[in-house]
NUVODREN-378648 format. One record per residue: x, y negated, z of N, C-alpha, C in turn. Coordinates in steps of 0.2 Angstrom, whole numbers, plus 5000, padded with zeros to 4 digits. Layout:
N
XYZXYZXYZ/...
END
This chain:
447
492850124952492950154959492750224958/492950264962492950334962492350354966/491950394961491250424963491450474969/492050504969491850544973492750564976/493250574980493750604982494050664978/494650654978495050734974495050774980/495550814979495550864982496050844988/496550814986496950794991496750744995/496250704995496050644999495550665003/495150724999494650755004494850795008/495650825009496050875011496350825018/496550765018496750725021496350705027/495750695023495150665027494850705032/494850785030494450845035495250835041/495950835039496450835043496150785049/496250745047496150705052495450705055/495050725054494450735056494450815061/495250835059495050905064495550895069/495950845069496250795075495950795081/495550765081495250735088495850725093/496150665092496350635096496350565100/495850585104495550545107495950515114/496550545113497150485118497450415114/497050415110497350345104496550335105/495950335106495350325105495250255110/495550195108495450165114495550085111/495150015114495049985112495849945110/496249955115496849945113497349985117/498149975112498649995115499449985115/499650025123500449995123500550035123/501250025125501850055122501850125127/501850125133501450185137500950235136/500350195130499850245128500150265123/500850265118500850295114501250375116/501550375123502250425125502050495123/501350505126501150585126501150605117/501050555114501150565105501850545102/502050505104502750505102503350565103/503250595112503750625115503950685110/503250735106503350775104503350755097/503550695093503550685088504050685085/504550635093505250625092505950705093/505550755095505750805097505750855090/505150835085505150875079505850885077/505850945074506650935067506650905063/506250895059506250875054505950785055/506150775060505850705062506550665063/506750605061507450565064507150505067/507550515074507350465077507850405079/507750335076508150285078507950245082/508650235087508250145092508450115089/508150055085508450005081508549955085/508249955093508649895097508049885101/507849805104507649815110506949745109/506449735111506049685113506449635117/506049565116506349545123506349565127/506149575132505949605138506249675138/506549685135506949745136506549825133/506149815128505749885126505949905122/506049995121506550025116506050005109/506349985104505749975098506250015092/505750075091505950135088505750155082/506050195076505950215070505950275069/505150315066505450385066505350375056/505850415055506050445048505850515046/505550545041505350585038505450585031/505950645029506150655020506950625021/507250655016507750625012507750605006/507250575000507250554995507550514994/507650504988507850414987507250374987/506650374984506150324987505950314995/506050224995505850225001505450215002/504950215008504550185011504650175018/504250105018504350075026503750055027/503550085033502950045037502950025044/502749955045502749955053502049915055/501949915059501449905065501349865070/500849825073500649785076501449745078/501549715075502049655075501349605080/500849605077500349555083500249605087/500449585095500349625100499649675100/499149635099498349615100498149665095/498449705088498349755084498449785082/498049835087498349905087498049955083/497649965079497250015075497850055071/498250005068498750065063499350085067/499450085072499850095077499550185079/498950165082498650255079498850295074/498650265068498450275060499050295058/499750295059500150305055500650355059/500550365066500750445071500150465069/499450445066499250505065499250555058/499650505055499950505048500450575047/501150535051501750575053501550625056/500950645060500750715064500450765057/500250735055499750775047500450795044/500750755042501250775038501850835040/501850825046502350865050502150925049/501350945053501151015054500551025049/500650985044500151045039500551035032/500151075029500551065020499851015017/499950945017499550915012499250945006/498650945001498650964995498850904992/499150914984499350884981500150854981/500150864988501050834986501550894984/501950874980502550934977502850984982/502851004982503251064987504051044989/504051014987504950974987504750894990/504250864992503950814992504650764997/504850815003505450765007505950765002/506350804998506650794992506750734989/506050694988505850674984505850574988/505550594991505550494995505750525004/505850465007505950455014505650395016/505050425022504550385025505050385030/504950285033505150265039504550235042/504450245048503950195053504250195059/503850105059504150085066503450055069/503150095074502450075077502650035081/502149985083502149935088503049915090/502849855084503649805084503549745088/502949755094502949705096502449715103/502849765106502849805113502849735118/503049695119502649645123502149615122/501849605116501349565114500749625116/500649675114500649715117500149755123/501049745127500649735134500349685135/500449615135499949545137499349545132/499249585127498649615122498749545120/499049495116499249455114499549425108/499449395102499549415097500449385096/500649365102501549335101501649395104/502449385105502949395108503049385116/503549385119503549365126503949305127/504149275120504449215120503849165117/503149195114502749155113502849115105/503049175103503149165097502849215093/502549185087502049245080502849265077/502949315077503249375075503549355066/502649355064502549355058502349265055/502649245059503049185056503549145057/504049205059504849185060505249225056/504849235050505449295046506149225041/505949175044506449125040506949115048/506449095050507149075058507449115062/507149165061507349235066507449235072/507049185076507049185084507149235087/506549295085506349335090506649405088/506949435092507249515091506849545088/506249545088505949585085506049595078/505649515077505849475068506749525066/506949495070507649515065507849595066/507449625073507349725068507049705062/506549675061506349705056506749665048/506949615048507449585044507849655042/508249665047508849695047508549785044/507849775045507749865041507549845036/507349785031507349775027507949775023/508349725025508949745021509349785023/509449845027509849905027509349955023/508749975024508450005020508249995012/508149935011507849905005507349945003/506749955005506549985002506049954996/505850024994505350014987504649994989/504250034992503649994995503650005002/503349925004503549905012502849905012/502349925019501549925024501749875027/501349825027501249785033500549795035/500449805042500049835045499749805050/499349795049498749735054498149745057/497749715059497249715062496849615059/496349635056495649575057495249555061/494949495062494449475067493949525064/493349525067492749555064492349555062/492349465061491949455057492249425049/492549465046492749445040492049495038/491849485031491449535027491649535021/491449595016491749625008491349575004/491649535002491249484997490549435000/490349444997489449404999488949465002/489349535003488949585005488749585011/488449625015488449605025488649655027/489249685024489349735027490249705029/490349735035491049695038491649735034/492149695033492749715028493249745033/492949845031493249865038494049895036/494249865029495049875027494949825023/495649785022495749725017496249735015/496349715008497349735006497449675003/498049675001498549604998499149634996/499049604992500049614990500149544987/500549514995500549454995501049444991/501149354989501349324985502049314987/502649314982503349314983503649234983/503249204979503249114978502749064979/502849034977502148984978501749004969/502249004965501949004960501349074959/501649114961501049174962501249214955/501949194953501949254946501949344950/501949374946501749454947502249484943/502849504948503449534944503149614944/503849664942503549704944503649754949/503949724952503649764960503149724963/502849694961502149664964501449694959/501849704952501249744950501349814952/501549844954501449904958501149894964/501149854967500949854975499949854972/500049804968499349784964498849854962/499349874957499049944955498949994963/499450004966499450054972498650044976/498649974975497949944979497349944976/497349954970496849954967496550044968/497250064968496850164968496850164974/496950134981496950154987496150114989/495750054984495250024987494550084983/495050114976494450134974494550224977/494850234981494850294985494450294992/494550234995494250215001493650205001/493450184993492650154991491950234991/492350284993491850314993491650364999/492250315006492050325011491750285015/491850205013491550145016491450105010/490850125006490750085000490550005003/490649974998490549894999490549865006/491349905009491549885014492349875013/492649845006493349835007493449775005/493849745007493949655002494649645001/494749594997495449574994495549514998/496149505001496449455006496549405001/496449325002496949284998497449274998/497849274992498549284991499049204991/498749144993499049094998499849094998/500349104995501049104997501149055004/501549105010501749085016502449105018/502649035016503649025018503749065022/503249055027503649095034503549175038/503149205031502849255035503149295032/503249375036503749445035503349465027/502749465027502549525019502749475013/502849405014502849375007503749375006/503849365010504649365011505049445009/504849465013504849555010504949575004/504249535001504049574993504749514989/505049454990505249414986506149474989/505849514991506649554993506649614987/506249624982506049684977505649724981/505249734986504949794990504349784988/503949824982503249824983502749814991/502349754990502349765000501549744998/501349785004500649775003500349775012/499949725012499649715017498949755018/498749785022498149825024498049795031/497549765031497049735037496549765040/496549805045495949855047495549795051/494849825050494249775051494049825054/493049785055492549805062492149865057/491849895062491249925054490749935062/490249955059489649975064489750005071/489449985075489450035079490250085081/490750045081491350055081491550015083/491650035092491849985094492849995097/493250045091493850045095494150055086/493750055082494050045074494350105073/494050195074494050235071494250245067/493550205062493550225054494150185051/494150125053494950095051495450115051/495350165055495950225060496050245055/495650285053495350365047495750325040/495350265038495650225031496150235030/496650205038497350175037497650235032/497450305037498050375036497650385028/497250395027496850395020497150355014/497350295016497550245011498450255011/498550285016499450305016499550365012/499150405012499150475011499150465003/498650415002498450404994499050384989/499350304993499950284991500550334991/500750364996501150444996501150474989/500750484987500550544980500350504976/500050454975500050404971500850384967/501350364972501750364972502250414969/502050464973502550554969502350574963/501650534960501550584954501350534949/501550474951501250424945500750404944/500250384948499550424946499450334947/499550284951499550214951499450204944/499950214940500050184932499250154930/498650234930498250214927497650154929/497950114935497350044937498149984934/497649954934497649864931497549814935/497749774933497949684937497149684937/496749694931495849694932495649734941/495849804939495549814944495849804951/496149784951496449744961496049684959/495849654954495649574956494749594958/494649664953493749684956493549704964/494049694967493949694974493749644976/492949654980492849584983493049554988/493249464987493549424992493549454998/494049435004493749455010493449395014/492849395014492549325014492649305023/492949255026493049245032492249225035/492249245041491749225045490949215044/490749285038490249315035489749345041/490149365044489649395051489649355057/489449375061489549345067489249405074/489449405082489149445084488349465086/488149405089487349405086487149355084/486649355078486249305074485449295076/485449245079484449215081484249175075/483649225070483549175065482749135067/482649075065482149055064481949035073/482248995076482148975082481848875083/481448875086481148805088481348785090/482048725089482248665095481948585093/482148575097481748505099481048485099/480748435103480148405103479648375096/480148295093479748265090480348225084/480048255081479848335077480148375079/480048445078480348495081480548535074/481148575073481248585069481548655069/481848705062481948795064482448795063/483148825068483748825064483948905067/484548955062484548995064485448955069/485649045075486049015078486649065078/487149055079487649135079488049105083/488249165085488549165093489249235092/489649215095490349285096490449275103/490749345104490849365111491449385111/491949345115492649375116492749445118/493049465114493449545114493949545122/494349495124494549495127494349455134/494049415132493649395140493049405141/492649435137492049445136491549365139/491849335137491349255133491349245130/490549215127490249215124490349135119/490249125114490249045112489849055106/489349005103489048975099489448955095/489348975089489848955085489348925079/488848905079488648885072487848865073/487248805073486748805074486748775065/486148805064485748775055485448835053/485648815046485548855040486048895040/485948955043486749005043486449085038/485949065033485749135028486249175027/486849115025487449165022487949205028/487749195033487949225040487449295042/487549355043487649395046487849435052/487349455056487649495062487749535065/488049565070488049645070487449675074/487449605077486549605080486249575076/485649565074485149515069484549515074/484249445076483849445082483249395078/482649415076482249375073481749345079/481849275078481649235084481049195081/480649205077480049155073479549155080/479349105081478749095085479249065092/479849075093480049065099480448985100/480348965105480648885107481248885112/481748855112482148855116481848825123/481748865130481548865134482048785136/481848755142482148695146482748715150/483348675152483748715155483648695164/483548745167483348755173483848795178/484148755181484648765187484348775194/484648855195484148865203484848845208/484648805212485348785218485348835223/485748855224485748895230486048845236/485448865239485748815247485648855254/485548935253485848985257486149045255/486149075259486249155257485949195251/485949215248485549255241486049295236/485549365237486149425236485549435228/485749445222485549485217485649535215/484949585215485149635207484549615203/484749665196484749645190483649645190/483549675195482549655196482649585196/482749575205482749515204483049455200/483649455197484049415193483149415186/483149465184482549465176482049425181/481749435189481049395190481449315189/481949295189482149225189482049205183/482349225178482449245172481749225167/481249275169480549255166480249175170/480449195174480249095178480649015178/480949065170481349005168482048965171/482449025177483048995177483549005172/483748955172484448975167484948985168/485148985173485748975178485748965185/486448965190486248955197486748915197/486948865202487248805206487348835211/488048855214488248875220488748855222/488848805226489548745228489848795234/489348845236489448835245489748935244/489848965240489949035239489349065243/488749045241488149095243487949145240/488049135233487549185229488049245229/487749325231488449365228487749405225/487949465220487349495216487949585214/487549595213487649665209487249675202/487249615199486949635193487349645188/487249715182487449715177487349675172/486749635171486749585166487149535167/487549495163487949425162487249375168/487849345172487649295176487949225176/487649165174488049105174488049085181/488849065185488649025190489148945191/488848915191489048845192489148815199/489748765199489848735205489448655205/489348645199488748585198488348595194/487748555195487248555187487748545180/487448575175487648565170487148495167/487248475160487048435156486448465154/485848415152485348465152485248465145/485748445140485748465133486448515132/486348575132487048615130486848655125/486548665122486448695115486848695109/487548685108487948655104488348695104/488648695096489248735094489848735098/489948795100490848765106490248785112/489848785114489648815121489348885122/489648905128489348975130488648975129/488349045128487849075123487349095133/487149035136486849065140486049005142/485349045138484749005136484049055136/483749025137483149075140482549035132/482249085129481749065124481349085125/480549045124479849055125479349045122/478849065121478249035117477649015121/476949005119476349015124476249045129/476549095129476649155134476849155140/477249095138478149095145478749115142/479149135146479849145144479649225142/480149225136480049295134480649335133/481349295132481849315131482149305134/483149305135483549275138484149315132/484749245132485249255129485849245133/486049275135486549305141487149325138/487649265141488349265136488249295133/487949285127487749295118487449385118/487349385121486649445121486049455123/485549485120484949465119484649495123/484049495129483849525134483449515134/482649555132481749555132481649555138/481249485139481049495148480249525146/479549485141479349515142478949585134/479249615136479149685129478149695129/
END
């Protein structure tokens, strides 16, 4: 892995760090949030713009081209509605490249290969923030049946372009992590399999080499935060199908990192790791990694994190016993679910909540049988006196609280502590109630 950046990756990096473009800065996006970036892109000269046809729904789905070379390159983007980070990542590519002089690349560099992108190949999925279509169908698993219009743009640029190496460009849940490490796998690569058999022709040993210098480039911006996808051959999906077309094709998965909550850094990676393959590409410089080093990237280990983790918590009476618990929070509904009660050591969180001395409080339901307005004072004085929730058949209770509120139209069971159930539980010692876990967030009643 690379101790430190050349000059041209460090050149790329300040680029994009002198951007600030924070009209892409956004947890997601459509095909409207792109226009104020597109308008002046597709207006360059040096920029070719195709409508290569239409979504269902009627949405122009577009390709900008840069270069005349005979090598090609294709890349496209959020084919899953619902992932948008490289959608950013690669206008923020063709902006760089347009209006600055990269270092490192030959002065004749458009001479030499012709970049295509097609961002957000899946402008209805999109707008629904969705990982289908508008027919309800995954995208990237109809490259055999060609249902969906989109599928077959992207078929059809495949075999009119044939290119040499194809980007499939995606987005990961958040809780993938880089090996057995605890740090989230905030880029993953693959270059997926062209067969079941998994042989390694040689346009897949390129894709291999390209990824091995793009993980030990990235390795010294998000060390022990990259992982290798498993390579699985899947009948029905565009990259494996792709690569068995000759196109070196390589998959990159942008993940979560800290305290990043619209994937920035993933943003940053994407254009870094394009920029790398770009010049990698132009000057041969791939040759010198090995099938060794793409295989020294570690696994991308699925469901290594979670959003927060309670360790060492006291359920049950006779005998009572310590299990740690992890909990995620919908990104999109913001609910909460229990995903795991035991021995979760090899689980990680993005909160980490050490709960020793604490017992799972009794579930206690306050019925509302008049009028009753909350805020978040009074909702915490319930809170420490042990309710857990409120029963409201009659629409009595309204509140203005900030913190997450459970409201039920009947008692619930008085065992819900179970994988699969929302993350709403009050824990306590000698003391009293001392905590509350509110749709899977942790809330000190008393500090």
């Amino acid at each position: 892995m690379n101790a430190h950046p050349d000059l041209a990756i460090a050149d790329i990096a300040n680029k994009f760090d002198a951007m600030h473009w924070q009209v892409l800065d956004k947890a997601h996006l459509t095909a409207e949030d792109l226009t104020t970036v597109v308008r002046p892109l597709s207006a360059h000269q040096e920029i070719a713009t195709t409508l290569l046809g239409h979504s269902y729904e009627g949405t122009p789905i577009i390709r900008y081209s840069l270069g005349s070379g005979p090598l090609t390159i294709l890349a496209w983007t959020q084919m899953h509605g619902d992932e948008p980070t490289a959608t950013a990542a690669v206008l923020d590519w063709l902006h760089i490249l347009l209006n600055s002089e990269p270092v490192g690349l030959p002065k004749n560099w458009q001479d030499l290969v012709t970049v295509h992108v097609i961002p957000m190949l899946n402008p209805d999925g999109a707008a629904r923030k969705t990982r289908v279509n508008a027919q309800g169908i995954d995208i990237n698993r109809d490259a055999k049946a060609l249902q969906s219009p989109e599928g077959r743009i992207l078929d059809q640029q495949v075999k009119q372009l044939a290119p040499d190496v194809a980007f499939n460009l995606h987005d990961q849940n958040p809780y993938y992590t880089a090996g057995t490490s605890t740090n989230p796998a905030t880029i993953a690569f693959l270059a997926p399999a062209y067969h079941e058999d998994k042989h390694v022709n040689a346009s897949r040993l390129r894709a291999k080499q390209l990824i091995a210098g793009m993980a030990g480039t990235l390795n010294y911006f998000i060390p022990n935060s990259i992982g290798r996808y498993d390579d699985t051959y899947s009948f029905r999906s565009f990259g494996d199908n792709i690569a068995a077309s000759g196109a070196s094709t390589i998959l990159i998965e942008s993940g979560a990192a800290f305290d990043d909550p619209h994937r920035q850094l993933a943003r940053k990676m994407n254009v870094i790791a394009l920029q790398y393959g770009l010049l990698s590409l132009l000057t041969d410089t791939y040759r010198a990694y090995s099938l060794a080093d793409y295989y020294r990237i570690p696994d991308n280990r699925e469901d290594g994190l979670c959003d927060t983790k309670l360790s060492h918590i006291t359920l049950g009476l006779n005998p009572s016993y310590h299990v740690d618990i992890s909990i995620n929070i919908s990104a999109k509904t913001g609910k909460s679910n229990i995903t795991a009660i035991g021995d979760l050591r090899t689980v990680h969180g993005f909160s980490d909540i050490d709960g020793r001395g604490l017992t799972l409080a009794d579930i206690k339901p306050y019925v509302v049988t008049s009028p009753l307005q909350l805020d978040d004072l009074a909702y915490r004085k319930l809170l420490a006196q042990g309710v857990s929730y409120f029963v409201d058949a009659n629409g009595l209770l309204t509140h203005t609280c900030q913190l997450p509120i459970r409201v039920e139209t009947a008692p619930l069971p008085q065992v819900f502590m179970l994988p699969g159930e929302r993350a709403f539980f009050l824990l306590k010692n000698d003391n009293g109630v001392q905590a509350a876990v509110l749709e899977g967030k942790w809330i000190t009643l008393n500090p």
